[in-house]
N, C-alpha and C positions, 0 to 999 in steps of 0.2 A: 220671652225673646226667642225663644228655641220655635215656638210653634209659630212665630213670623218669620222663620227662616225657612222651615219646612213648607210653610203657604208660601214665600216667593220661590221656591223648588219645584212646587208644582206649576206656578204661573207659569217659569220655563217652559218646561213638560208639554203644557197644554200650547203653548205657544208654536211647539217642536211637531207634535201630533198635527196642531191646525194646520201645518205648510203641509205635513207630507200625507194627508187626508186632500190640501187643493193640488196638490202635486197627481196622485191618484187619481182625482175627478176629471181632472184637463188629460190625465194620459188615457184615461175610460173613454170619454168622451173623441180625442182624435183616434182611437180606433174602433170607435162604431161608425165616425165620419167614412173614413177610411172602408171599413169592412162594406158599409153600406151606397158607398162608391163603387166599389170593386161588381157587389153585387148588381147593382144595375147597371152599369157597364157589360158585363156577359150578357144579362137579359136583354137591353139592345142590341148589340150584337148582334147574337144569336137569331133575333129577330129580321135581321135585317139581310138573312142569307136566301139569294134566290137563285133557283135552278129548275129545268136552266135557261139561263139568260142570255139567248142571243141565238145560240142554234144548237141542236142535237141530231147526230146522225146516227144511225145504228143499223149492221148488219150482220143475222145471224146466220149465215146459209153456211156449210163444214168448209167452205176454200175461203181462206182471208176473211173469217167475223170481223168486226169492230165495233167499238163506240165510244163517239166523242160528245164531250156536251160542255157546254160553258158554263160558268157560275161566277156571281158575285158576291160579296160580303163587307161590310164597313164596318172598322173599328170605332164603336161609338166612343171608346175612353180613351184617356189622357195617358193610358199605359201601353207600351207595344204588345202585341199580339205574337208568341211564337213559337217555333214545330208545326203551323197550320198541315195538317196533311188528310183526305180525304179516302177512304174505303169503300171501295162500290161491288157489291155481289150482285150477280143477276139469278135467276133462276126460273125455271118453267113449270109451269104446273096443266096437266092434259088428264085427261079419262081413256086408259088403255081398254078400247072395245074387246080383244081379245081374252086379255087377262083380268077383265071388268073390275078395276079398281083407279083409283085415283094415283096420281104418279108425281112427288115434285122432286127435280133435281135442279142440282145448283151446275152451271156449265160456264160459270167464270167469275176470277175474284182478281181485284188487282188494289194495292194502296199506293196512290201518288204523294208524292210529297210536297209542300207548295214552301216554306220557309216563316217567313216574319217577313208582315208588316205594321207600321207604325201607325201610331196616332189618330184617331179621327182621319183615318186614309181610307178610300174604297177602293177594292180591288176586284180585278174580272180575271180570272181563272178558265185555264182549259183541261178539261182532265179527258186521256186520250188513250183507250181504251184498246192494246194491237190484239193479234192474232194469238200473241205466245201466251198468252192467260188466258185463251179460249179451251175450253176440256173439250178438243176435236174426236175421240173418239163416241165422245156422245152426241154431240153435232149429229156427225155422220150417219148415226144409227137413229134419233130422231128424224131425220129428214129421209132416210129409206124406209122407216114404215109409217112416214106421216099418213098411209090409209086407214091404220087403224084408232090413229088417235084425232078425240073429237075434244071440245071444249079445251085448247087450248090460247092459257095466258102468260107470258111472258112477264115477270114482275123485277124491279130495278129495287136494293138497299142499299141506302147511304150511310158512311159513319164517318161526320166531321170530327177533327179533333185538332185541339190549340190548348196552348200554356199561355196562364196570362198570370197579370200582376207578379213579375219578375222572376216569369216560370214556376212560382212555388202553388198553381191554382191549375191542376189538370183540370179541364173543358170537352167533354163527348157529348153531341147531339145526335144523335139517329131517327133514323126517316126508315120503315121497314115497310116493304111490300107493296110499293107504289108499282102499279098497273103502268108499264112500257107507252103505249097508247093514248094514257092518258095526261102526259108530259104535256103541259100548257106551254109553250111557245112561241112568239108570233111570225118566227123566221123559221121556226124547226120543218127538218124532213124528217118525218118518221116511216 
């Protein structure tokens, strides 16, 4: 009798174990869903940012530089997108004849902020580039002895960034050392 008692002791047992072993399988399961969501949700995204779109203007001469350029991006997922904000460095790289060495400096940094937005939304962005984050005294002193500097390139670095899936998933994509020039646009002034 005792060892019929202690066998239906265990039947419980195993009974208790089988729920909370399917309890664990279904919770494993909706967070690979989940995690595996999330993940390709950013990878669209991500994918889906183009710049820039629509027009780019840019001048660097030491009175009033600027640069402005447009961009798009869609949120492929069912999560909102937010903090989006963008960081653009530019910098020049030349061959000082005199001092016959290669030369890069960075002569402007600015990060915009753009906010949240939702859903499967697309958004077109302008990010607008004044004068007060131009580094004018090197402007100035680049363009008074541009006779001695030959092989100069102008190069533009991007650094997006967004929070997603309910802010707790920081998102940086960078784009470093795209050549000014060669901004694909079909309306751009360069």
């Amino acid at each position: 009798m005792k060892s019929i008692n202690n066998l239906n002791s265990y039947k419980k047992i195993n009974k208790a174990d089988r729920l909370i072993l399917v309890f664990t399988i279904l919770y494993s399961i909706g967070i690979f869903l989940t995690s595996f969501s999330v993940y390709f949700s950013i990878l669209n995204t991500n994918s889906t940012i183009v710049f820039p779109n629509g027009y780019c203007k840019t001048y660097f001469g030491d009175d009033q530089p600027y640069i402005n350029f447009s961009f798009g991006m869609k949120n492929t997922g069912f999560i909102d997108i937010n903090n989006l904000n963008l960081g653009v460095k530019l910098h020049v790289r030349y061959f000082n004849i005199t001092q016959e060495k290669y030369v890069r400096k960075n002569f402007f940094h600015k990060i915009q902020f753009f906010g949240k937005f939702k859903s499967l939304e697309t958004v077109n962005y302008s990010f607008n580039g004044e004068s007060k984050h131009f580094d004018h005294a090197f402007l100035s002193l680049f363009w008074a002895h541009l006779g001695s500097l030959v092989d100069i390139t102008f190069f533009i670095s991007l650094e997006f960034k967004y929070n997603h899936f309910f802010n707790t998933l920081p998102v940086r994509i960078s784009f470093a050392d795209i050549n000014v020039l060669l901004f694909k646009c079909p309306n751009c002034g360069i």
